[in-house]
VOGUMAR-850872 format. One line per 10 residues: their letters; for each residue x, y, z of C-alpha. Coordinates in steps of 0.1 Angstrom, whole numbers, plus 2048, in hexadecimal, padded with zeros to 3 digits. Layout:
BEGIN
A) X,Y,Z; ...
***
This chain:
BEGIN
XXXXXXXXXX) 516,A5C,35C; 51A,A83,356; 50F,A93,37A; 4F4,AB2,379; 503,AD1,376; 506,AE4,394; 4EB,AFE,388; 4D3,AE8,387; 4D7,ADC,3A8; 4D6,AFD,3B7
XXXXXXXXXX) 4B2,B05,3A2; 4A3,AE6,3B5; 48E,B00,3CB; 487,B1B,3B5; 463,B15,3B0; 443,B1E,39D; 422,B0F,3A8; 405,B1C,391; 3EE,B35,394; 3CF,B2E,3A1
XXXXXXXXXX) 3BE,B42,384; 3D4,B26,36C; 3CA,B09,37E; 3A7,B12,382; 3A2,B13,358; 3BD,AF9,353; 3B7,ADE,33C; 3C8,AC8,354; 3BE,AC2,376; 3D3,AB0,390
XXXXXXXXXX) 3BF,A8F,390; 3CD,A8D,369; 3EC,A76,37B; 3D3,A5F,390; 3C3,A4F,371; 3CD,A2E,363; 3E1,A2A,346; 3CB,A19,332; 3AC,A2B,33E; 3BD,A4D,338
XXXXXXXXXX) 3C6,A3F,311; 3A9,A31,30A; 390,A51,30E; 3AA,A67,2FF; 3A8,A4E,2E0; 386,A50,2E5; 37F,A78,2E7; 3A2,A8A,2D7; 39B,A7C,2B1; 380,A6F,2A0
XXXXXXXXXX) 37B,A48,291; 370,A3A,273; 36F,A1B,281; 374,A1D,2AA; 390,A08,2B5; 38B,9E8,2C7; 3AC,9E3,2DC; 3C3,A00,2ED; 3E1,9F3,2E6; 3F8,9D3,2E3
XXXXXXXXXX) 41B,9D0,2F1; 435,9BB,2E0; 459,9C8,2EB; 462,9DE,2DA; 446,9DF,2C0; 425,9EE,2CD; 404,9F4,2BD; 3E7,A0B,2C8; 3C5,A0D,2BF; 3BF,9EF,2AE
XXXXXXXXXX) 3A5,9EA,298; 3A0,A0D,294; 3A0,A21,276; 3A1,A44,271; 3B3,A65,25B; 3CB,A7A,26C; 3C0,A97,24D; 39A,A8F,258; 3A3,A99,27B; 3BB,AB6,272
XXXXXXXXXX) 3A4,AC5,25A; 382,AB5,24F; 371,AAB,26E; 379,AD6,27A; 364,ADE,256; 346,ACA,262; 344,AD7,286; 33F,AF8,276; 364,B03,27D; 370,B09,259
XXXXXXXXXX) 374,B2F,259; 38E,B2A,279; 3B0,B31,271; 3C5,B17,271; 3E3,B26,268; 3EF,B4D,26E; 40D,B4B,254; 426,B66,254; 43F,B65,238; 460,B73,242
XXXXXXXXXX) 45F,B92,22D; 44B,BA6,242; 433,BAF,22C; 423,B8C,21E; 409,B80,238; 3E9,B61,232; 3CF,B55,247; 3C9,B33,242; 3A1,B23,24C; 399,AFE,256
XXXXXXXXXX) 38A,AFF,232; 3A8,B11,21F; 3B9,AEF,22C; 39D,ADA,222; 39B,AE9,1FF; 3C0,AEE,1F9; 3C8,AC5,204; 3B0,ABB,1EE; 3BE,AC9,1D5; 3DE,ABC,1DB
XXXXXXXXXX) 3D7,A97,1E3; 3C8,A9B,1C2; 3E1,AA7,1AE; 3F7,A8D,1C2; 3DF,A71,1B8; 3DE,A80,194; 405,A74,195; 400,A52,1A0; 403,A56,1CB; 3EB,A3F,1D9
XXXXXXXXXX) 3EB,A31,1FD; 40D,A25,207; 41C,A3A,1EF; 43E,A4A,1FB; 43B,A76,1F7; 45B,A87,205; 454,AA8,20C; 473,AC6,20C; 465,AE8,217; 469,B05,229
XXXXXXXXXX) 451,B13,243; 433,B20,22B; 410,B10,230; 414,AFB,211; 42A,AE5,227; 410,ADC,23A; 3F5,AD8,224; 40D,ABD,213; 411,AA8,232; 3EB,AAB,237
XXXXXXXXXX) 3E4,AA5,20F; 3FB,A85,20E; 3E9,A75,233; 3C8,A80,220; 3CE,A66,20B; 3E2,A4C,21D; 404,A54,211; 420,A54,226; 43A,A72,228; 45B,A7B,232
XXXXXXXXXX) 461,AA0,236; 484,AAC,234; 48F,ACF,244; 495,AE7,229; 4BA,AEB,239; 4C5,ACC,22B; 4DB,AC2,211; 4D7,AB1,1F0; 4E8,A90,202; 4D5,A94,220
XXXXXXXXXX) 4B4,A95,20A; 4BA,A7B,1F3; 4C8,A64,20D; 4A3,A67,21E; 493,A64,1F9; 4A2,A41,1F0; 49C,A38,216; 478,A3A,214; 476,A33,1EE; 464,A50,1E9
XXXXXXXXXX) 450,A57,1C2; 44B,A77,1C9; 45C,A98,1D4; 447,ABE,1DF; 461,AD5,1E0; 45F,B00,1DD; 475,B0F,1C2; 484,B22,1DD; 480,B2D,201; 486,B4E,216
XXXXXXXXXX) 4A1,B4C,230; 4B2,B6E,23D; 4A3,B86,21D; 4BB,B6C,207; 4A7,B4F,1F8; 4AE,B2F,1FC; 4B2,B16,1D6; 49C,AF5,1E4; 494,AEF,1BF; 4BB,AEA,1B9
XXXXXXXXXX) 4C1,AD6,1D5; 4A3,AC4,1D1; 4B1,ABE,1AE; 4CC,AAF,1B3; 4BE,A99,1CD; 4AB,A89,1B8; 4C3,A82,19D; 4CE,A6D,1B9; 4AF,A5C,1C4; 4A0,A48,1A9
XXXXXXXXXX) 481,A3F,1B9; 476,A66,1B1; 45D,A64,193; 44A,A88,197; 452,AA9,1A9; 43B,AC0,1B3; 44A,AE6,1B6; 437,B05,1CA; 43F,B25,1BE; 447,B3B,1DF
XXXXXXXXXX) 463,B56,1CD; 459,B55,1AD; 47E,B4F,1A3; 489,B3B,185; 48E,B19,18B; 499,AFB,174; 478,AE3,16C; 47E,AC2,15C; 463,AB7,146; 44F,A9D,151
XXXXXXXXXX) 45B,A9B,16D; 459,AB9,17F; 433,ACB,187; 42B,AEF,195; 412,AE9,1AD; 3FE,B02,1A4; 3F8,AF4,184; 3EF,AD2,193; 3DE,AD6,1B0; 3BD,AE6,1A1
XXXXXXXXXX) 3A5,AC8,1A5; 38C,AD2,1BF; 378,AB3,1BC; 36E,AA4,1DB; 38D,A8B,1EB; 383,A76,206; 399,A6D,223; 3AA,A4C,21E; 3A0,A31,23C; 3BD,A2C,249
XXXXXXXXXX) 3C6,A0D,266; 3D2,A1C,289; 3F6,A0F,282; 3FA,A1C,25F; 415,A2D,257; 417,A54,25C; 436,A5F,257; 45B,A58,256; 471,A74,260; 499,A75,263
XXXXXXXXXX) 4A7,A76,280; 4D1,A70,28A; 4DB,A51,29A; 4FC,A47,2AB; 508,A3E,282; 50D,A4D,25D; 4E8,A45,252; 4CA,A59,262; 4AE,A41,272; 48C,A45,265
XXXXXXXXXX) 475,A45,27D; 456,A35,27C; 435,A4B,287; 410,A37,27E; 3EB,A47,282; 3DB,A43,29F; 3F2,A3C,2B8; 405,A5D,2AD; 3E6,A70,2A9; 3D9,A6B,2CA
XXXXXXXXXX) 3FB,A71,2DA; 407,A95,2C9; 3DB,AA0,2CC; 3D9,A97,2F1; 3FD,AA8,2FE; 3F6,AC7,2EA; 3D3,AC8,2FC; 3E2,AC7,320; 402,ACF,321; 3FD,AEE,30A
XXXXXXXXXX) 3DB,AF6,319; 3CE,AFF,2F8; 3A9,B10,2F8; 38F,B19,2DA; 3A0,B3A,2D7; 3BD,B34,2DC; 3D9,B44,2C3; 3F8,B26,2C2; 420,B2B,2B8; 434,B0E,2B8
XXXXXXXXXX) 454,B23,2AD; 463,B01,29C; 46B,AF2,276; 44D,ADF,26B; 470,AC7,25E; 471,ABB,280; 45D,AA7,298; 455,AC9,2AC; 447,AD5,28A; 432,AB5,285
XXXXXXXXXX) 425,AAC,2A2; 41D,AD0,2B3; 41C,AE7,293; 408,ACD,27D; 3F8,AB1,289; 3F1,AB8,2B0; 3DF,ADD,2B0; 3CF,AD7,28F; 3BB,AB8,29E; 3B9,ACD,2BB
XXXXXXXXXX) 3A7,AE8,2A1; 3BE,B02,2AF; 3CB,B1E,2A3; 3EF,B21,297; 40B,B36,28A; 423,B2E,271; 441,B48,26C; 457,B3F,24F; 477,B51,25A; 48F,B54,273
XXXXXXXXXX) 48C,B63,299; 4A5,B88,28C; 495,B8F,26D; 492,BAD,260; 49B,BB6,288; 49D,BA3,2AB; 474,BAE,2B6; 46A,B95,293; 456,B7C,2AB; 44F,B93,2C7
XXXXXXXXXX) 43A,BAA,2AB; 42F,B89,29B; 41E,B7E,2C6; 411,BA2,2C1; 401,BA6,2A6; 3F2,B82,2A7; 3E7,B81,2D0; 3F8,B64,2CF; 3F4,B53,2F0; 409,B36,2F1
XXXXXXXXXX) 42E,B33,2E6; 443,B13,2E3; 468,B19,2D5; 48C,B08,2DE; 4A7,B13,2FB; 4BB,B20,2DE; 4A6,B39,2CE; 49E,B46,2F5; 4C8,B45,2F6; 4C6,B59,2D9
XXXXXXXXXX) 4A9,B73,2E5; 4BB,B71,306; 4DC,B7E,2F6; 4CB,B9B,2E0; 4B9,BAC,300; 49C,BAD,30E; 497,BD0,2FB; 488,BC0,2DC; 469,BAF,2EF; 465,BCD,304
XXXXXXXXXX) 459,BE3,2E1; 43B,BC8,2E1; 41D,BC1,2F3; 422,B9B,300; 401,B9E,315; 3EF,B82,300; 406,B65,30B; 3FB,B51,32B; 40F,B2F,320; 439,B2C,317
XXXXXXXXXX) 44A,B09,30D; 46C,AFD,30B; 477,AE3,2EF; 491,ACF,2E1; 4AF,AD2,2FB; 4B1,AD3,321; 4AA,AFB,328; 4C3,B06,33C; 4B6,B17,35D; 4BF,B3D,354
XXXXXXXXXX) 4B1,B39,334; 48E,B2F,344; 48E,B49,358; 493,B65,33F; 478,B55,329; 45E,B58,343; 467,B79,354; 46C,B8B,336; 459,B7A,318; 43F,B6E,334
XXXXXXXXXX) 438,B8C,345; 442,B78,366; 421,B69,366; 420,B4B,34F; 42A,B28,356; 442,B18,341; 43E,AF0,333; 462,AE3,331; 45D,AC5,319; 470,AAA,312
XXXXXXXXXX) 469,A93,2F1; 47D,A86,2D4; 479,A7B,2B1; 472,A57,2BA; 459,A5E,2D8; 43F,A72,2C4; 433,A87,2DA; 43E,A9C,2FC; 444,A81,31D; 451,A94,333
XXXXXXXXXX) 444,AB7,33D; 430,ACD,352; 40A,AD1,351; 402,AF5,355; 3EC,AFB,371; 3F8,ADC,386; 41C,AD8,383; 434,AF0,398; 44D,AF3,386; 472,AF8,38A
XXXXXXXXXX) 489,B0B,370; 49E,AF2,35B; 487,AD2,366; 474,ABE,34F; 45F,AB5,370; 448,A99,36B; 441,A7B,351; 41E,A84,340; 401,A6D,34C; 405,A4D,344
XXXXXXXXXX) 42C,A4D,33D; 43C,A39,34E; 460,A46,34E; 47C,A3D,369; 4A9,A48,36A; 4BB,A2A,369; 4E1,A22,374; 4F6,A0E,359; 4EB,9EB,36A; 4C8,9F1,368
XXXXXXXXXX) 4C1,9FB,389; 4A7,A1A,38E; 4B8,A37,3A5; 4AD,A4C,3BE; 4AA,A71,3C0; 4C5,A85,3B9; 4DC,A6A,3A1; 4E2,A6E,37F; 4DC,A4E,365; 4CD,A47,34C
XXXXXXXXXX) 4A8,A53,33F; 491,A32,335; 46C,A2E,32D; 45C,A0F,33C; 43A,A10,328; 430,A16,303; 41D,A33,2FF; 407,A3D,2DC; 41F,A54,2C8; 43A,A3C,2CC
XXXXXXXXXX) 453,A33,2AE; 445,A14,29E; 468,A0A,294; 488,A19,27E; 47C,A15,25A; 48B,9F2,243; 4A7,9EF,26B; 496,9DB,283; 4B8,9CD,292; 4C1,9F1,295
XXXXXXXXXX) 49F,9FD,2A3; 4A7,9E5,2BF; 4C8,9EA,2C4; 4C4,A11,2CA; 4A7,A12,2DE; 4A1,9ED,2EF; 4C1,9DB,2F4; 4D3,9ED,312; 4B4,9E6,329; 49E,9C8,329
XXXXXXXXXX) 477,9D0,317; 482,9F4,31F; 481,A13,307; 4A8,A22,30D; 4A6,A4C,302; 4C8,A51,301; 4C4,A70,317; 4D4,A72,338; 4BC,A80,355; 4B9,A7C,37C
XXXXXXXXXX) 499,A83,391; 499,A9C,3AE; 48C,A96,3D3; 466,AA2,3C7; 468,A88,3AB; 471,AA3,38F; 488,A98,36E; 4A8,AB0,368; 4AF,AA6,344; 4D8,AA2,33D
XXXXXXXXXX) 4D5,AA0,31A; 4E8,A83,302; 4FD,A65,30F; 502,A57,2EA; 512,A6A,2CD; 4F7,A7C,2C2; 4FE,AA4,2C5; 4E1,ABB,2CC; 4E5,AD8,2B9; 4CA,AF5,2BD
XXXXXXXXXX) 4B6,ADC,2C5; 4BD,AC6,2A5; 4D0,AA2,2AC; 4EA,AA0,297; 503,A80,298; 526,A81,29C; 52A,A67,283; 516,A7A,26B; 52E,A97,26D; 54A,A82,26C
XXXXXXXXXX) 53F,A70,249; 53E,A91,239; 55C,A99,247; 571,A78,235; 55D,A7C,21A; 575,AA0,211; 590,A96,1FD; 5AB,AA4,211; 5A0,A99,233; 5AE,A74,23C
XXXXXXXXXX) 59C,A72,261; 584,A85,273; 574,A86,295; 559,A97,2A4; 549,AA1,2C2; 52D,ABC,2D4; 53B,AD4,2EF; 526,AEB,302; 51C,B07,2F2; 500,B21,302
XXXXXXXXXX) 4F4,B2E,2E7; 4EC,B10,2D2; 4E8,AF5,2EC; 50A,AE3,2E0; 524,AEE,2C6; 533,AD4,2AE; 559,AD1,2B1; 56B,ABF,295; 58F,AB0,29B; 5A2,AA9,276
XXXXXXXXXX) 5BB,A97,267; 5C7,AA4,246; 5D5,A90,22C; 5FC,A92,22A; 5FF,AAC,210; 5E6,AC2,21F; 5EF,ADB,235; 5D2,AE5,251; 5C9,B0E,24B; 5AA,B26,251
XXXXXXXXXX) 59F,B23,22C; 5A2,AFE,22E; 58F,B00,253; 571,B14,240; 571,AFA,221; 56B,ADF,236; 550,AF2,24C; 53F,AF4,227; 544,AD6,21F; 532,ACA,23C
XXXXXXXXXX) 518,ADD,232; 510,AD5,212; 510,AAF,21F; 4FC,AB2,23E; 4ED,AD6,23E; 4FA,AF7,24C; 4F3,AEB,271; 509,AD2,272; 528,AEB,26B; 540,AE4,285
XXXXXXXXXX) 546,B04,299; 569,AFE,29C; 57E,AE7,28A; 5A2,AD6,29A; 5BE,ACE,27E; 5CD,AB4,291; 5E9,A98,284; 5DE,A7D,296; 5B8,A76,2A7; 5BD,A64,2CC
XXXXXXXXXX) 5B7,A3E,2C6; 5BA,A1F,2DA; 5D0,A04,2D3; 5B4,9F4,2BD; 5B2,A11,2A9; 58F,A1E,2B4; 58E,A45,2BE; 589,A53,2E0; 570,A6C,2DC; 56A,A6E,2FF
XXXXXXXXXX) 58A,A80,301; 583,A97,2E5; 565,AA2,2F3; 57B,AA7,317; 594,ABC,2FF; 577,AD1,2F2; 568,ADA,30F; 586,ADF,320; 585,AC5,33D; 59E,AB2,34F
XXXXXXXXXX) 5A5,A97,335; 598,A76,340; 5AC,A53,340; 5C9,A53,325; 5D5,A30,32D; 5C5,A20,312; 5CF,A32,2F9; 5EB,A2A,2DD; 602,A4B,2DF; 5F1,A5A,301
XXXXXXXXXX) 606,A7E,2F2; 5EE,A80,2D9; 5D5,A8B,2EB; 5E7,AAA,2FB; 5F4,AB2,2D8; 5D0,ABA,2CF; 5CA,AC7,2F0; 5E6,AE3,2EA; 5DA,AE6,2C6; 5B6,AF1,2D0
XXXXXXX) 5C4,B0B,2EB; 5D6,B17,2CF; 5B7,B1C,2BB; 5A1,B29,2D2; 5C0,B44,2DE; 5C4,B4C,2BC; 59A,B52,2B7
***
């Protein structure tokens, strides 16, 4: 097991209790950790969303299925927007949406969402979605994105959303998957002042996904873009039935959502997300661990493609009936102060954003924050990697003010919502620590036997207890559901994150033990890379591997094998960084790729990547014995040197 890196050690004692002015308003109070489990569930289920039918049993525990809420029925739109209406809420802003050219700005009420999802699950139903119907969804970060995921659970269809980054192949592969009828899509999107063409790639998708029967298309540039009759709708000439749509009853453990995620093969898992369970989950975290208040003005700096976007952009604040902001571009546009005016001009008070983009701030200067007033924020959070310790500190001394505590969270994909974390205005917390499991989680650091260690060894990070927002399974793969999670450890949920706990009881998070990559926060499998790697005509074998990388989290390093009559050069390097991304998406380009003649195999013939990833972050190479032709390894060792001299 990898062993903590030395800073992290050496942060163990740097310390920040809360304020007593926090703690004294907090949402959480310290006796949060001495409730029960179930009693702690039970009122949250209770009092965080509302019934249409109460449920009649907390959960039920069949390793590894669980269920929650049983006999309950309910609407996640109903909470996120109708139920807000009715209390008298529906001229709140939901959404404060800046568009990335600096001029386009819209407030979005509780009842622009009520009015504008009706419409929508209207035209939808107009084209023949009814519950259980399959909607993928590929959009950028405009408030129409939303209102799809909200118009499709309005009426009991279940969506995938796909992040607008993604290729054709990556799309389509997620349409057949889920057998989706129907596609939203934008004819293009804003990225950088160039637009992006999600009509075109959206196109050829589903030439390739023959479940597809309608599109529906949102005009956001106003470009030209190719419709195919009949098939193809504009949304705006659709969606212009205002007639009353009611919320579709939907049973606790119907299905949600789907959404992508990489797995330790070619094929992305989808995983499973229901109602209630999930609900409750993403509703009550974002309560405490975000401290959120009437007033209070909410950036979650994610993609609303991924599971940050759902759970704590969508679904969590707006039952909550807080606030948000939704920024369509990216942290240097037109200039490096873009979200420091958007905190500004907003009051926002609460900011939740990745170790990479703080990397990223971090390397520009602190110069750009210091031309805006940051006096509205009282709350920072950390997502998607391990934060390295310098990075922590910069974010709270200089977007922070010094004053505000940071929540260090740790979730993924399949657990729903945050697990481990601070509460702000209990926890002390430590700069690079997760610090404590969230109440009623039940997580523990395992060796590889199955034994729990003590303070201060690494292992293996396990969760001993279901909890609401867990996966409910890998869609149509139930052997592989329980092979990834809930085959290494008996009735135990298995991350696939390394972690150790410290002497007060506080989890260091070590990030993957599989081969998953964690780029900018995004998991991207080796595999995944490697496929589209093979599938270029002129490669004949590829490997690939993450290596450290402070900006990004990790870097992807590729290690190719040409075929014999291709030779390895810098315009073949950048062809096959394209090619990549056309398969996968631009961030899965490999950072560096390795033309190598032969990849270091064992005498079976399967590849040591633990040596490549050795070789890329230039360790002492491990064990060679085992190896067919132990030179080979050095070879590519020398190669890389090479490389990186020449760079």
């Amino acid at each position: 097991m990898t062993t903590p890196a030395i800073e992290t050690i050496l942060t163990e004692d740097r310390r920040y209790p809360p304020s007593e002015g926090f703690a004294a308003q907090a949402n959480a109070q310290p006796a949060i950790y001495d409730e029960d489990f179930e009693t702690f569930w039970e009122r949250e289920g209770r009092e965080r969303i509302s019934w249409f039918e109460p449920f009649t049993q907390l959960y039920e525990w069949k390793p590894p299925y669980a269920k929650w809420f049983l006999g309950g029925k309910t609407n996640v739109a109903y909470n996120c927007v109708d139920r807000h209406v009715e209390a008298g809420l529906g001229d709140k802003v939901a959404f404060h949406w800046e568009g990335e050219p600096v001029d386009e700005r819209r407030e979005i009420t509780f009842a622009d969402l009520q009015r504008e999802t009706t419409k929508l699950a209207n035209a939808l139903k107009a084209l023949g979605v009814r519950k259980g119907t399959a909607v993928g969804i590929y959009m950028g970060m405009v408030p129409e994105t939303p209102i799809a995921m909200l118009a499709c659970a309005r009426i009991g269809a279940p969506h995938t959303v796909v992040f607008g980054g993604f290729s054709a192949d990556s799309l389509s592969d997620r349409l057949r998957d889920m057998e989706c009828e129907v596609l939203i899509t934008q004819d293009e999107a804003w990225r950088r002042g160039t637009t992006v063409p999600l009509k075109r790639t959206a196109d050829e998708a589903v030439a390739a996904s023959p479940s597809v029967k309608s599109v529906v298309v949102l005009r956001r540039t106003g470009n030209e873009v190719p419709m195919q009759d009949g098939r193809d709708h504009w949304w705006d000439d659709i969606a212009m039935d205002k007639t009353a749509c009611p919320c579709e009853p939907m049973d606790a453990e119907d299905l949600l959502y789907l959404l992508y995620t990489s797995g330790t093969t070619a094929k992305p898992k989808g995983i499973v997300h229901t109602t209630a369970g999930y609900l409750t989950g993403v509703a009550t975290t974002h309560h405490y661990i975000f401290d959120v208040k009437p007033d209070s003005v909410y950036w979650c700096a994610a993609d609303v493609g991924w599971v940050t976007g759902h759970s704590y952009i969508v679904y969590g604040p707006l039952a909550n009936g807080t606030t948000g902001v939704l920024y369509e571009g990216t942290p240097d546009f037109p200039d490096k102060d873009r979200w420091w005016e958007i905190v500004e001009r907003y009051k926002v008070d609460i900011l939740y954003t990745a170790p990479t983009a703080i990397r990223a701030h971090m390397k520009w200067g602190t110069e750009h924050a210091e031309k805006h007033d940051l006096s509205s924020l009282r709350l920072l959070g950390s997502v998607g990697e391990p934060i390295n310790p310098e990075a922590w500190e910069w974010y709270r001394r200089h977007i922070g003010g010094g004053r505000t505590p940071v929540v260090d969270t740790w979730w993924q994909t399949e657990t729903g919502m945050i697990l481990i974390t601070p509460l702000p205005g209990v926890t002390t917390t430590k700069p690079g620590s997760a610090t404590k499991p969230f109440p009623g989680v039940d997580a523990a650091v395992y060796d590889e036997q199955g034994n729990e260690v003590g303070p201060g060894s690494g292992g293996y990070l396990v969760l001993r207890r279901p909890w609401p927002a867990m996966l409910r399974g890998i869609h149509k793969a139930d052997d592989r559901y329980r092979e990834t999670y809930w085959s290494k450890y008996d009735d135990v949920y298995f991350a696939g994150d390394g972690a150790r706990i410290d002497r007060d009881g506080d989890f260091w998070l070590l990030g993957r033990v599989d081969d998953v990559m964690n780029v900018s926060g995004h998991r991207i499998s080796t595999i995944e890379v490697e496929s589209a790697l093979v599938d270029h005509p002129s490669v004949a074998e590829a490997a690939v591997c993450g290596r450290t990388d402070a900006q990004t989290g990790q870097a992807i390093v590729a290690y190719v094998t040409l075929k014999g009559s291709e030779e390895a050069s810098v315009e073949k390097l950048e062809e096959l960084r394209n090619h990549v991304a056309r398969k996968i998406g631009p961030i899965a380009k490999p950072a560096n790729i390795v033309f190598t003649p032969e990849l270091p195999k064992t005498r079976s013939g399967k590849i040591m990547r633990r040596l490549l990833r050795d070789v890329a972050e230039e360790r002492t190479l491990g064990d060679t014995t085992t190896l067919a032709d132990p030179a080979v390894v050095e070879e590519i060792r020398d190669r890389a040197a090479s490389e990186k001299t020449e760079e």
